[in-house]
Biotite code that builds the C-alpha atoms (Angstrom):
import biotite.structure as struc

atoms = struc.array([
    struc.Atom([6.159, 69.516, 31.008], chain_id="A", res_id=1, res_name="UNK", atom_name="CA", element="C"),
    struc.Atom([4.705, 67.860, 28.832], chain_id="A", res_id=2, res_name="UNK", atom_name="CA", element="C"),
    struc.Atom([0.906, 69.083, 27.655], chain_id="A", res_id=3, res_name="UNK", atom_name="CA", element="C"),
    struc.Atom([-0.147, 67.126, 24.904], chain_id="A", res_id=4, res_name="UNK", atom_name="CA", element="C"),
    struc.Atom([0.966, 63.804, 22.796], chain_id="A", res_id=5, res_name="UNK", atom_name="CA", element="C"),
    struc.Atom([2.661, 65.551, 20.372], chain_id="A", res_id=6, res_name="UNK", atom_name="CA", element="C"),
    struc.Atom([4.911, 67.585, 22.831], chain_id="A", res_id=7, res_name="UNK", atom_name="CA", element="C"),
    struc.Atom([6.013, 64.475, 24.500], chain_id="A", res_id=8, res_name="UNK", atom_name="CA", element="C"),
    struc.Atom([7.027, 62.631, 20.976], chain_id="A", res_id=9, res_name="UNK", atom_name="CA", element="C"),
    struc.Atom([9.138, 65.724, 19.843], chain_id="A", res_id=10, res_name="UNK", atom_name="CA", element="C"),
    struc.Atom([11.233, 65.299, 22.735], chain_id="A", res_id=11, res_name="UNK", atom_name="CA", element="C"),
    struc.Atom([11.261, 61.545, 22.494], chain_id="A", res_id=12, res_name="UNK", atom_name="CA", element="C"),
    struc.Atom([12.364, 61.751, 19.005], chain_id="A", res_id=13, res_name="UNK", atom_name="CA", element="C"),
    struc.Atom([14.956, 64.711, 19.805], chain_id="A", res_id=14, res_name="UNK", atom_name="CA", element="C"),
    struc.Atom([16.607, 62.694, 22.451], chain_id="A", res_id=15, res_name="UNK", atom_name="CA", element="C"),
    struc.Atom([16.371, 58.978, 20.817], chain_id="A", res_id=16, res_name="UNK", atom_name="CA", element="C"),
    struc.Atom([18.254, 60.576, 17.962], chain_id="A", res_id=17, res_name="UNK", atom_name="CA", element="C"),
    struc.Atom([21.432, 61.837, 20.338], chain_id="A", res_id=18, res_name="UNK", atom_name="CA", element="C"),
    struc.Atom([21.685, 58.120, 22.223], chain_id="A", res_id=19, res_name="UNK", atom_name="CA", element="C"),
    struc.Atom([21.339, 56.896, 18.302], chain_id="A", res_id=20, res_name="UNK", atom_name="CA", element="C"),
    struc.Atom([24.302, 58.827, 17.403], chain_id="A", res_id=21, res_name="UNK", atom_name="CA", element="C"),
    struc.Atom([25.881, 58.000, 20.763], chain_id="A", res_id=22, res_name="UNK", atom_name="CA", element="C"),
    struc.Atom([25.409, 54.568, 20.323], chain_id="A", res_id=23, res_name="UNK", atom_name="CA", element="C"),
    struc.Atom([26.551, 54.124, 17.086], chain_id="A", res_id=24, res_name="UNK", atom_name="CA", element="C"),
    struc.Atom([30.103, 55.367, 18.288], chain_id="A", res_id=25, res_name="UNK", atom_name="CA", element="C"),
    struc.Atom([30.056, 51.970, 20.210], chain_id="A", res_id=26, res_name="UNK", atom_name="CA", element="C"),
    struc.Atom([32.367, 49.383, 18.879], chain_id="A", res_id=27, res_name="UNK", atom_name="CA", element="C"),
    struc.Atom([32.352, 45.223, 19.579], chain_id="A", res_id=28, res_name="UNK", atom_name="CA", element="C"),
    struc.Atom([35.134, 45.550, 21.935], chain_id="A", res_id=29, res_name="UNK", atom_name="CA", element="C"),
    struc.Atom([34.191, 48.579, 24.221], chain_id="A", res_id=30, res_name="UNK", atom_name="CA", element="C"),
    struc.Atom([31.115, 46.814, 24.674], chain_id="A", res_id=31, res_name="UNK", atom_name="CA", element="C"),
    struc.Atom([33.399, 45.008, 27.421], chain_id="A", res_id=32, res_name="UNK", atom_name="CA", element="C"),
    struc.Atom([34.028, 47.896, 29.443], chain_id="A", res_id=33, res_name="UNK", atom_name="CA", element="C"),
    struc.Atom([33.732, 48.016, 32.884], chain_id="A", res_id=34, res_name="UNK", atom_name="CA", element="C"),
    struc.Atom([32.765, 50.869, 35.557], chain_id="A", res_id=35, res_name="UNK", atom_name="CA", element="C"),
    struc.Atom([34.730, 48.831, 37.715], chain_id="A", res_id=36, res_name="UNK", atom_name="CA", element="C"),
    struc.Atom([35.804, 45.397, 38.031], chain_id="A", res_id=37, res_name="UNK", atom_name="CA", element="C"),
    struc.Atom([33.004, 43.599, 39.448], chain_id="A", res_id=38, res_name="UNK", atom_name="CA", element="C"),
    struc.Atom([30.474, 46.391, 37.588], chain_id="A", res_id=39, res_name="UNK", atom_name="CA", element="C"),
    struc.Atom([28.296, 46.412, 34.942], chain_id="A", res_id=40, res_name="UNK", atom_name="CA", element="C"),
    struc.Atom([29.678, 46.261, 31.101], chain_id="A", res_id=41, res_name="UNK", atom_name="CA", element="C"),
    struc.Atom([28.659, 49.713, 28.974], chain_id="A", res_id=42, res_name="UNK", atom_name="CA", element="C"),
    struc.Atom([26.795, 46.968, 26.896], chain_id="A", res_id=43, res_name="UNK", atom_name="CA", element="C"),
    struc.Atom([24.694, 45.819, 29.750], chain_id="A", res_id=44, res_name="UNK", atom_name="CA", element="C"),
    struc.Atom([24.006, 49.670, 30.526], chain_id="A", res_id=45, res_name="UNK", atom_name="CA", element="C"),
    struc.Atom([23.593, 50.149, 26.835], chain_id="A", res_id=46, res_name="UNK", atom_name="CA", element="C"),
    struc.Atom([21.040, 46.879, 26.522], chain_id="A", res_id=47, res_name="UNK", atom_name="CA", element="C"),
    struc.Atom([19.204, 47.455, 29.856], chain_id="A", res_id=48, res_name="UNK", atom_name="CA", element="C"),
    struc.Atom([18.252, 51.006, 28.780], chain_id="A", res_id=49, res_name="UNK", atom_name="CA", element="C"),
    struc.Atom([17.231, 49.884, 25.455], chain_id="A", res_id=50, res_name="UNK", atom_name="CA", element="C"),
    struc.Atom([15.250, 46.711, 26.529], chain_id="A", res_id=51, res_name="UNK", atom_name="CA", element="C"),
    struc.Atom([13.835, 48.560, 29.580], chain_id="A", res_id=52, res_name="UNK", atom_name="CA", element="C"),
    struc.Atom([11.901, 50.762, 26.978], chain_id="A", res_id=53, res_name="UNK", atom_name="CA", element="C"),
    struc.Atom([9.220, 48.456, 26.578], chain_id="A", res_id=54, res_name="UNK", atom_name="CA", element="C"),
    struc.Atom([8.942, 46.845, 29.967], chain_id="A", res_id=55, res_name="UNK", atom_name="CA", element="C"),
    struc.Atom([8.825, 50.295, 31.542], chain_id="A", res_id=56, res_name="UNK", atom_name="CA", element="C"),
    struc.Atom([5.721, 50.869, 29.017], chain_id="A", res_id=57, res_name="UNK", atom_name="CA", element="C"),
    struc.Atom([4.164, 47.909, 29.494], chain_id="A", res_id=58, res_name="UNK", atom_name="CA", element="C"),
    struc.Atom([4.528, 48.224, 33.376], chain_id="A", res_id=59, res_name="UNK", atom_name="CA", element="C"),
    struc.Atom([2.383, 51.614, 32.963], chain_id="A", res_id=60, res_name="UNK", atom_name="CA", element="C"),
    struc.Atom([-0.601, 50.096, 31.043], chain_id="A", res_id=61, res_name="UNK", atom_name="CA", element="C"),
    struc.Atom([1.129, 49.989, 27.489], chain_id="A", res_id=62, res_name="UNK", atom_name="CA", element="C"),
    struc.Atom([0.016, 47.219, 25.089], chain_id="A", res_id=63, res_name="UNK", atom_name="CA", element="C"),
    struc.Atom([3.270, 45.837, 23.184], chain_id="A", res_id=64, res_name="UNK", atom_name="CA", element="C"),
    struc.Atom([3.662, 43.268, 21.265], chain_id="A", res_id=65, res_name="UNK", atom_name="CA", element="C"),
    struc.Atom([7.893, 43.022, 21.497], chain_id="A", res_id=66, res_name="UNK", atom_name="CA", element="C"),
    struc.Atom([9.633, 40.150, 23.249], chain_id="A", res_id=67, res_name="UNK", atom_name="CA", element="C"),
    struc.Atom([13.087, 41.584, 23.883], chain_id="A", res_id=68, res_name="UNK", atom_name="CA", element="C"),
    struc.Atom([15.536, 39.836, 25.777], chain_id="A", res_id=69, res_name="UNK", atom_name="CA", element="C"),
    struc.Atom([17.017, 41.878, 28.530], chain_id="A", res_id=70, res_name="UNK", atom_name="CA", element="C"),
    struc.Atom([19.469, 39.522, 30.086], chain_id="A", res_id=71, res_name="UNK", atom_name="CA", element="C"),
    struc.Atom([21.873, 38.203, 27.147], chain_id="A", res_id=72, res_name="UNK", atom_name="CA", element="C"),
    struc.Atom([23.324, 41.337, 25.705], chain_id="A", res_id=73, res_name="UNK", atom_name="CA", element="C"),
    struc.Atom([24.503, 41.090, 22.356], chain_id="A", res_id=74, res_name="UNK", atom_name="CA", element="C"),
    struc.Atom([27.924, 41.218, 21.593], chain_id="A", res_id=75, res_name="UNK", atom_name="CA", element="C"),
    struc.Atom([27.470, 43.351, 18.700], chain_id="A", res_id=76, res_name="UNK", atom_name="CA", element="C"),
    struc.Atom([27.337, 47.056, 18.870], chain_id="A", res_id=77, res_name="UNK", atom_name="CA", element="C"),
    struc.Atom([25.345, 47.235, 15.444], chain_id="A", res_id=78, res_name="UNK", atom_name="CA", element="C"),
    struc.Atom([22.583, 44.971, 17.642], chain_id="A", res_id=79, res_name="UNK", atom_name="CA", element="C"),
    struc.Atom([22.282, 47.027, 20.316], chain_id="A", res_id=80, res_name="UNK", atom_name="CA", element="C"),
    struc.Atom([22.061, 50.150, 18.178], chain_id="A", res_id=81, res_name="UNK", atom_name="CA", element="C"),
    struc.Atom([19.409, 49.186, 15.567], chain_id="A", res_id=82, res_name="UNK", atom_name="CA", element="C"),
    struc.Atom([17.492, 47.623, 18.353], chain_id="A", res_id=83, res_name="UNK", atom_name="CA", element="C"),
    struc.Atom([17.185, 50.872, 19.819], chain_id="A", res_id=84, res_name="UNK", atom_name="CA", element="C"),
    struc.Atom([16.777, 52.253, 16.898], chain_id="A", res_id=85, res_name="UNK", atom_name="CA", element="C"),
    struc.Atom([13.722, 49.927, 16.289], chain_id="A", res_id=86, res_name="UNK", atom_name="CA", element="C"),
    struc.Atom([12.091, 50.219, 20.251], chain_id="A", res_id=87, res_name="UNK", atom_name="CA", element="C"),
    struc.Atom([12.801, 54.001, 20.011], chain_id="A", res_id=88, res_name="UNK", atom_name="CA", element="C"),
    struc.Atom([10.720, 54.299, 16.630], chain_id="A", res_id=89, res_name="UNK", atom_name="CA", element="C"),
    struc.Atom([7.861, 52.444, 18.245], chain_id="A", res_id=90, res_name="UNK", atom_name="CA", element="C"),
    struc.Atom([7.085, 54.510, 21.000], chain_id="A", res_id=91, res_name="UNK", atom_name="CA", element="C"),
    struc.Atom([5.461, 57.249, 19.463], chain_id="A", res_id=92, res_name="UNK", atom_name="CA", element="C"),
    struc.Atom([3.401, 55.143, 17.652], chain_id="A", res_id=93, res_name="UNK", atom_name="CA", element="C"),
    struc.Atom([2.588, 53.659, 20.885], chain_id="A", res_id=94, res_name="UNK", atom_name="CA", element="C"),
    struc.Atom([1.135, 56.767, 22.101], chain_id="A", res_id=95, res_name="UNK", atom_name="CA", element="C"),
    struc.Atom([-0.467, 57.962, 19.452], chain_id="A", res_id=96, res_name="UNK", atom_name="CA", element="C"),
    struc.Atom([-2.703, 54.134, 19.385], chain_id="A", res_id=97, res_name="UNK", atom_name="CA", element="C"),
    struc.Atom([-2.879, 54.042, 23.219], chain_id="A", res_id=98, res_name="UNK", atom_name="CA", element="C"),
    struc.Atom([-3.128, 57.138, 25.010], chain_id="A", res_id=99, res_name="UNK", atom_name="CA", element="C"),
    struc.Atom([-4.673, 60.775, 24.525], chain_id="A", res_id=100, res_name="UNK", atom_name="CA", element="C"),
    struc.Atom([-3.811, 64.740, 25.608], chain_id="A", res_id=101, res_name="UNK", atom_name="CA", element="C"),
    struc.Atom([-5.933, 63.470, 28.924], chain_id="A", res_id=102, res_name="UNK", atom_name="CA", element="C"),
    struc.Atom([-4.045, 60.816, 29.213], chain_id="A", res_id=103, res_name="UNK", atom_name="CA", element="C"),
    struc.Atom([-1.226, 62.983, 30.030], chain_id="A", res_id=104, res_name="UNK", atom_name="CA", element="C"),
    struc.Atom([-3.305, 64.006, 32.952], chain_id="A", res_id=105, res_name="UNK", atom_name="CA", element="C"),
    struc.Atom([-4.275, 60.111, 34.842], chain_id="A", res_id=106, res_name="UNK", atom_name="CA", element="C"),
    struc.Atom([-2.474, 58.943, 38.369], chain_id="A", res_id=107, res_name="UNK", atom_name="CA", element="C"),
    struc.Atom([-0.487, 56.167, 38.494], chain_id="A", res_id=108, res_name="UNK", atom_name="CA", element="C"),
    struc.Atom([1.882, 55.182, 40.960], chain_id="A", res_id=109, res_name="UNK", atom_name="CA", element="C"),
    struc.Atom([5.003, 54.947, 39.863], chain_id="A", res_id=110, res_name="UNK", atom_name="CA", element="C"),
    struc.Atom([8.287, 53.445, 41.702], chain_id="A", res_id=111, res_name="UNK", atom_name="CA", element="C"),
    struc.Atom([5.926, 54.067, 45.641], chain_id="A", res_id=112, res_name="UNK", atom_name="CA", element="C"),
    struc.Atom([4.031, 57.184, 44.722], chain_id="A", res_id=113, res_name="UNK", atom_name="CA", element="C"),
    struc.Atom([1.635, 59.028, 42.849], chain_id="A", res_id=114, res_name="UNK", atom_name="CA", element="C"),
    struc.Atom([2.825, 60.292, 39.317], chain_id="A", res_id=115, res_name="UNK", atom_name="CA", element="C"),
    struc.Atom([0.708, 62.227, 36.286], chain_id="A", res_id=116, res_name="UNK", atom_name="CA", element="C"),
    struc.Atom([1.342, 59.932, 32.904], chain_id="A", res_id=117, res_name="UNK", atom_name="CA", element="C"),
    struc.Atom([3.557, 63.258, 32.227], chain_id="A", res_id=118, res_name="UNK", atom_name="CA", element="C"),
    struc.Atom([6.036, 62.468, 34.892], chain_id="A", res_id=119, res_name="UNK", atom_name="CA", element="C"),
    struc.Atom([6.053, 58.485, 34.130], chain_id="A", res_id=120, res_name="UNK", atom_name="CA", element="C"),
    struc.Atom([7.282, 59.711, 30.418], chain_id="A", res_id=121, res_name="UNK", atom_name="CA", element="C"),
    struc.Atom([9.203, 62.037, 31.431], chain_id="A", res_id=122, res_name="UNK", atom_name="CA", element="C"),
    struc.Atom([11.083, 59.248, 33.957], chain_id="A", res_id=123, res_name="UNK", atom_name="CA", element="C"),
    struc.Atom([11.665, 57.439, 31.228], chain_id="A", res_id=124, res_name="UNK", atom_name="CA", element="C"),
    struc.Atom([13.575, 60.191, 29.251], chain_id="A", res_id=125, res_name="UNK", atom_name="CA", element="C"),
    struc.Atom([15.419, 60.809, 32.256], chain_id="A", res_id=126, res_name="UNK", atom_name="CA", element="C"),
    struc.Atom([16.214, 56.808, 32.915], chain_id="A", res_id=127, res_name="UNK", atom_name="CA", element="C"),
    struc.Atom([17.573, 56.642, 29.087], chain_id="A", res_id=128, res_name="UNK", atom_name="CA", element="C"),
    struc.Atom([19.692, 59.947, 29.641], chain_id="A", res_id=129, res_name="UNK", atom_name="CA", element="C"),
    struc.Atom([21.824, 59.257, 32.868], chain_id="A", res_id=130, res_name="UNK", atom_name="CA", element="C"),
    struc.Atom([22.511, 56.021, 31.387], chain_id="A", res_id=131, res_name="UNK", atom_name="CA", element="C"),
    struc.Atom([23.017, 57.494, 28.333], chain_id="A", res_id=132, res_name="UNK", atom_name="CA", element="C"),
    struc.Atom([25.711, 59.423, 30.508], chain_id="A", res_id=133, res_name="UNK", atom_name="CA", element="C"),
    struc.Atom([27.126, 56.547, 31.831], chain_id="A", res_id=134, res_name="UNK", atom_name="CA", element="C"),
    struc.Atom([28.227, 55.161, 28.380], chain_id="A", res_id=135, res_name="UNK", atom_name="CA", element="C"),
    struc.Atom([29.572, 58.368, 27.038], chain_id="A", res_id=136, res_name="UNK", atom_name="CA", element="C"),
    struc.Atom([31.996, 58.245, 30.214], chain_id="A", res_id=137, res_name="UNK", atom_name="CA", element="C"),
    struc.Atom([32.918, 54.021, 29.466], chain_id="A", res_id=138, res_name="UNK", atom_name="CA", element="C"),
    struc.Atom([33.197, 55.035, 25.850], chain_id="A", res_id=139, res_name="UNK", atom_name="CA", element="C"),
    struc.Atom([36.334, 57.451, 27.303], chain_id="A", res_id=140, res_name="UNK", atom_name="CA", element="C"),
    struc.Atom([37.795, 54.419, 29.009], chain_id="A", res_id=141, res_name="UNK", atom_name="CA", element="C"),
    struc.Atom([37.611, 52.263, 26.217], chain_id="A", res_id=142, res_name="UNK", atom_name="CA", element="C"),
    struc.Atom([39.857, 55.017, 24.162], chain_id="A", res_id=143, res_name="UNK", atom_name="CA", element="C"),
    struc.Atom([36.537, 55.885, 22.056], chain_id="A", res_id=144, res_name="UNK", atom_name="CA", element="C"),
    struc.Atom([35.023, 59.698, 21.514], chain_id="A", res_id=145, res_name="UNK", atom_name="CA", element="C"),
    struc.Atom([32.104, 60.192, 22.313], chain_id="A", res_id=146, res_name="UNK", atom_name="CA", element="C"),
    struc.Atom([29.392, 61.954, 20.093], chain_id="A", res_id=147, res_name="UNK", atom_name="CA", element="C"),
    struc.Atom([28.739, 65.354, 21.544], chain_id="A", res_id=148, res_name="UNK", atom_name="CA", element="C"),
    struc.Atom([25.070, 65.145, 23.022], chain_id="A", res_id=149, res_name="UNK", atom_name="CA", element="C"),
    struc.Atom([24.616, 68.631, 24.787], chain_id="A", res_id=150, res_name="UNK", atom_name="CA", element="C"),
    struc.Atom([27.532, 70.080, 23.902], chain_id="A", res_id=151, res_name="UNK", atom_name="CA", element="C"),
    struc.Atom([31.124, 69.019, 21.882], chain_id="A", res_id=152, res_name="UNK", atom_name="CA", element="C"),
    struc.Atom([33.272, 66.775, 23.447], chain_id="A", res_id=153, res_name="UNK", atom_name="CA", element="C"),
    struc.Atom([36.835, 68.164, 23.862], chain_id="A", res_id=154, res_name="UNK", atom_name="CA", element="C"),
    struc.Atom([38.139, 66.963, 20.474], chain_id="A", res_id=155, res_name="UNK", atom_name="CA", element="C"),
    struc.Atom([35.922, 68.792, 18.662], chain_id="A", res_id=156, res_name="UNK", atom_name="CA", element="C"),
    struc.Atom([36.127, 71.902, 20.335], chain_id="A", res_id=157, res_name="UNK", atom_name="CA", element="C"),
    struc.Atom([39.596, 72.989, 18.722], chain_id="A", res_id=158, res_name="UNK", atom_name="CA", element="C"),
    struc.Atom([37.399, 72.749, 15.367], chain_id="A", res_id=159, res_name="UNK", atom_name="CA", element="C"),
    struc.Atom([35.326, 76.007, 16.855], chain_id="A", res_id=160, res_name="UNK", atom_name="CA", element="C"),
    struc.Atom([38.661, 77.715, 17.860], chain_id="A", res_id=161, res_name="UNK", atom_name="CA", element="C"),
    struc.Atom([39.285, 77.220, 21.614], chain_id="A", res_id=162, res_name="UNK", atom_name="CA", element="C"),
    struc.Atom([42.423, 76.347, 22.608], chain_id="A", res_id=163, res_name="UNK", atom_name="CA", element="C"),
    struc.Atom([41.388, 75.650, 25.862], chain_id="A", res_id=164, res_name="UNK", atom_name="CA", element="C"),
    struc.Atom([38.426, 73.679, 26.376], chain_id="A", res_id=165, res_name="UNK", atom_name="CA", element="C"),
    struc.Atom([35.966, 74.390, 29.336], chain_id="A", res_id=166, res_name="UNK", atom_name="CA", element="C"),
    struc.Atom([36.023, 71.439, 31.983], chain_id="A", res_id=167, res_name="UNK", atom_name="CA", element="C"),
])
């Protein structure tokens, strides 16, 4: 949980940098991959995460002045990266302008009930990580590796000397 400003923007910062380094393993053409046929593309997932950043803000009282587009998805993974790379960097300036420690503290509702400012950041963490999830498991499809975010993924763990991965 989240107690102050600054507690908030160290994890914000912590995780933007893994779904950086995750989505800079993206290429052009795995941007085209599909859960399933008639499914979403990992860069849809990929764009609606990263233009979601600052309608999700703004829907919570945030003043931002950004005018992303969240239907046409690029078609470059460089685009979608530095874009996030650019929303990401703005949010903690964001709440260092806009909001205090007792801000942390205020009601809102959020998604049909009541939620502390805390728990409307922290949903937004959460939102960017499972879909952050979703693209490390397209990236597989597409025949890319993923970066490791919690852990190494299962080409890298021969570099630490197991022969035998853990599922």
């Amino acid at each position: 949980m989240y107690v102050t400003i600054a507690d908030f923007i160290r994890e914000w910062k912590w995780e933007a940098s893994l779904t950086e380094k995750v989505l800079d393993g993206l290429t052009d053409d795995s941007l085209q991959q599909k859960v399933y046929p008639e499914g979403r593309t990992l860069g849809r997932i990929a764009w609606h995460f990263t233009t979601n950043i600052p309608e999700y803000l703004t829907h919570f009282g945030f003043k931002i002045d950004t005018d992303y587009d969240g239907e046409n998805v690029p078609t470059s993974a460089v685009d979608i990266a530095n874009t996030f790379k650019d929303i990401s960097a703005l949010v903690p300036k964001l709440l260092e302008q806009q909001w205090t420690d007792e801000s942390l503290l205020e009601v809102q509702i959020a998604f049909g009930r009541e939620e502390t400012n805390t728990q409307i950041l922290m949903g937004l963490i959460k939102h960017i990580i499972h879909h952050r999830g979703q693209v490390t498991v397209l990236m597989r499809q597409a025949g890319l590796k993923p970066f490791g975010v919690y852990g190494p993924p299962k080409e890298d763990w021969i570099h630490l000397g197991v022969e035998n991965p853990p599922l």
